[in-house]
N, C-alpha and C positions, 0 to 999 in steps of 0.2 A: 854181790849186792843183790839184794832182795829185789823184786821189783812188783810194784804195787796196781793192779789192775780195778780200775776205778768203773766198774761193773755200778749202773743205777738199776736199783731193783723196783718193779714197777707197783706200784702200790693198788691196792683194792679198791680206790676210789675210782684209779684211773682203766682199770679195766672193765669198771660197770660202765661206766662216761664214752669208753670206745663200744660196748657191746649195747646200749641204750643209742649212740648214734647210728650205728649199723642198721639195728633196728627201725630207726626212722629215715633210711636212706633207702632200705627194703621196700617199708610202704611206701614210698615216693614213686619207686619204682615198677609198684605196682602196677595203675594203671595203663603206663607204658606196656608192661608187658600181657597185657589182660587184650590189649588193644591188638596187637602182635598177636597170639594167640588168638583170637576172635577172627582175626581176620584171614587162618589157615583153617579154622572151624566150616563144615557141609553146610551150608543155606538150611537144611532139612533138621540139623541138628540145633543150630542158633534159632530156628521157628518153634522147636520142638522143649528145650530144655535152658536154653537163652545162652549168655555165652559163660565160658567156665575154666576156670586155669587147667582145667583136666577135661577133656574131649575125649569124647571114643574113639574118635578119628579126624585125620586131619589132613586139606587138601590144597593146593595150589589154582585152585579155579575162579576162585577171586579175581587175582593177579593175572589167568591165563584169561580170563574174557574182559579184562580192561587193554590187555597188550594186543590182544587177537582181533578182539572186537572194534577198537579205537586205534586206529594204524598211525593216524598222526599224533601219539602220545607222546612218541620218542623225540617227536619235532616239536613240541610242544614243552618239553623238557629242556631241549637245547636253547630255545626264545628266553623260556625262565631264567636260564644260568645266565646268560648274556646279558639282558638286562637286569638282572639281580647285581653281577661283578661291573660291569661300565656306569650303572646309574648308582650302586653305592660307591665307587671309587668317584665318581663327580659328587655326589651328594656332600661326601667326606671333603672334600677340596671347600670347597664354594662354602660350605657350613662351618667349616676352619677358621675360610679366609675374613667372613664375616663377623665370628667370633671374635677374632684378634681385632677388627677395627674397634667396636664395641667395646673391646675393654680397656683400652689406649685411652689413661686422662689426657693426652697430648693433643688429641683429636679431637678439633674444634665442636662439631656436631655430632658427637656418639651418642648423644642421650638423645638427639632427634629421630638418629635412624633407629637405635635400641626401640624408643615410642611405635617408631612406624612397625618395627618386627612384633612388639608384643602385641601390636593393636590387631594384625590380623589373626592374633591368639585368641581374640573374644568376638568377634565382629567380621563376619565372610559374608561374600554378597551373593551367595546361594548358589544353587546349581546349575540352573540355567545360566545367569553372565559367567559361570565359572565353564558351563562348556562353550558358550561363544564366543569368549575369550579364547581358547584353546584352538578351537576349529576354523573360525573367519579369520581371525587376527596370528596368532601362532601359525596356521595352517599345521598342526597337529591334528592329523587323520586317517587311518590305517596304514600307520610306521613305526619305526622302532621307539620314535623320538616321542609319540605318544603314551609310552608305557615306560617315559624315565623323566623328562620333566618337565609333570604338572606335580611329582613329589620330591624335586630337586635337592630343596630348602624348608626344613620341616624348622619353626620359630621354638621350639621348646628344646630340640638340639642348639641351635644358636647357643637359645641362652643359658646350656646346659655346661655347654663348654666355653661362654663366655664369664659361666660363676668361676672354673677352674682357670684359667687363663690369666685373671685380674688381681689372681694368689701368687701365681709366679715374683721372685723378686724383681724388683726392677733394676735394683744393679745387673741384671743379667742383659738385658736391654742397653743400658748405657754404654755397657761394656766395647758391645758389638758397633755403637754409634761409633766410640772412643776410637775403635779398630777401621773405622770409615766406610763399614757397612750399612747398606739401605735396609728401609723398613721390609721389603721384601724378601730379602737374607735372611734377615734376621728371624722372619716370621718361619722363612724354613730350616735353618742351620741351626736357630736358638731354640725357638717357643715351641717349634713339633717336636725335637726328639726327647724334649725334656715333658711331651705332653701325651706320651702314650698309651697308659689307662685312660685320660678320656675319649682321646680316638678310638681303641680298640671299642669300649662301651657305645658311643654315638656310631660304629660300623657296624655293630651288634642290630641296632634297633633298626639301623638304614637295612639291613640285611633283611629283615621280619618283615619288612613294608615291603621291599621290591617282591620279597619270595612268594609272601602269602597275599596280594594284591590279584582280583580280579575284576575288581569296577571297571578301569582303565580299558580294558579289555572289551568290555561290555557296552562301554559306550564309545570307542575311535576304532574299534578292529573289527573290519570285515573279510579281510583273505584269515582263511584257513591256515596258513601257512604262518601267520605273525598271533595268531594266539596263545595264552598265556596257559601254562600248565594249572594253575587255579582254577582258572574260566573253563577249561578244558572237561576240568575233573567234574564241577560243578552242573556241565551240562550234561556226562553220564548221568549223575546223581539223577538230574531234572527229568532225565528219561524213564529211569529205572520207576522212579515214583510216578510216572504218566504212567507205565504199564501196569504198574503194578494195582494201579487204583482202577484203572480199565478193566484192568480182570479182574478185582473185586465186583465191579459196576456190573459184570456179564458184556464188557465189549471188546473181553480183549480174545483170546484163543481160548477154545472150547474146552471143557474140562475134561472132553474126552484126552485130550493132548495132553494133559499132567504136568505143565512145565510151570518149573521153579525158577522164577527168578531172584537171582543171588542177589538179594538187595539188601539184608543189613552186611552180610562179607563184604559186600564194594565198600560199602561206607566205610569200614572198618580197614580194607584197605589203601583205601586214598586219603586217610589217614597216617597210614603209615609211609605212603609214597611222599604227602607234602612234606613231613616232618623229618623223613631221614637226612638230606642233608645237610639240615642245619644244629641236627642232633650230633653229627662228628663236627660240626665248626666248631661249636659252643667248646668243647676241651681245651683247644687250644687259647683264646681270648677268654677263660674263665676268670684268672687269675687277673687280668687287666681290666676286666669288665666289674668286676669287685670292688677293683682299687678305686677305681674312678666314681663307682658311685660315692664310696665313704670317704671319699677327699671331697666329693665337690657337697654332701651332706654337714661335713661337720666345718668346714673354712667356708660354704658358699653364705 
């Protein structure tokens, strides 16, 4: 018996369409890598010739006078993580559980509380009652509990995952009644594990806020010890630019002393410090962060 090997052969359209995509995955990639590069580039070289996918040389002194110079960097790294993983795993909860009452027709007042979430989507009562609120009444004031909820419950996740939510069948719902299970059960046995792309998407954006957050910081943190690697990074920056405009001014060290300071490499470094970790999350929740947008686009 013959046997028939059913080989597709790849057609010329489809290999311009993969090497036209590459191509635009390159440039995407570019400034990532420009960034990276730039920021192993000499202070003398980037002043000199600006920055270049090609260096004559390349160093680590960036990186060694943020780690050398800034001793509570690494503690300041460990407050981010923490409050980044406890405030979006509560974020994620609370923003769920909210979601789900919201899109319950069965729920007498959903459309009141829905009103009340959208409302503070357009109308916030500014900064001040917003920090005295937090601080007289909260007693949020240089602790952890400051740098995770005053962004608890962000109103556009709500109702982000409460347009996906209200898609769900509701025979799926009844079912669980049918089975003598409470709204509670149901909210976690039924409606989460069948609501995974928007979770992983609404963990995505809760991740970008706790990560890249330094206000919080700036206005309830005063121990050294509870600031935020943002704020941290931020106040190098704020330094390097005081020197550096000093010793433009003639008030900073004499020009007999020669000294350079590495200040677009930092910049270019804590760059790359904010961004790395969330540059390896992102692969894993790609594919669910995708989904969830274009289900909750094309049914919301």
């Amino acid at each position: 018996m013959s046997t028939i090997t059913g080989k597709k052969k790849t057609s010329p359209f489809t290999i311009i369409l993969y090497m036209v995509l590459t191509g635009m995955s390159l440039f995407t990639l570019a400034p990532f890598l420009l960034v990276l590069i730039g920021s192993l580039t000499p202070e003398v070289e980037i002043v000199r010739n600006g920055v270049s996918f090609f260096p004559k040389d390349m160093t680590f002194s960036a990186y060694t006078f943020i780690f050398e110079q800034n001793k509570d960097i690494l503690r300041s790294y460990g407050v981010t993580i923490f409050v980044t993983i406890v405030g979006t795993a509560l974020s994620v909860a609370l923003t769920s559980m909210l979601a789900y009452v919201i899109s319950l027709k069965s729920v007498k007042y959903r459309n009141h509380i829905a009103f009340f979430v959208y409302f503070t989507m357009l109308f916030q009562g500014g900064m001040i009652p917003w920090y005295i609120l937090n601080v007289s009444y909260l007693g949020l004031k240089d602790s952890l509990l400051a740098l995770i909820l005053p962004m608890c419950i962000n109103p556009f996740f709500a109702f982000l995952m409460k347009s996906y939510l209200q898609n769900l069948p509701e025979s799926l719902r009844e079912s669980g009644i049918i089975d003598g299970a409470g709204e509670f059960r149901i909210f976690l046995k039924i409606a989460m594990p069948i609501s995974i792309p928007i979770i992983a998407t609404v963990t995505l954006f809760y991740m970008l806020m706790y990560w890249n957050d330094f206000y919080l910081s700036l206005f309830f943190i005063e121990s050294e010890h509870l600031v935020s690697l943002q704020y941290h990074l931020y106040r190098i920056l704020s330094t390097l630019n005081y020197l550096a405009s000093s010793s433009a001014n003639g008030e900073g060290p004499s020009s007999s002393a020669t000294i350079i300071l590495p200040n677009e490499s930092v910049r270019l470094a804590t760059t790359i410090l904010t961004i790395g970790p969330i540059v390896f999350v992102y692969p894993f929740i790609q594919k669910h962060f995708v989904k969830g947008i274009t289900i909750g686009a094309v049914k919301g």
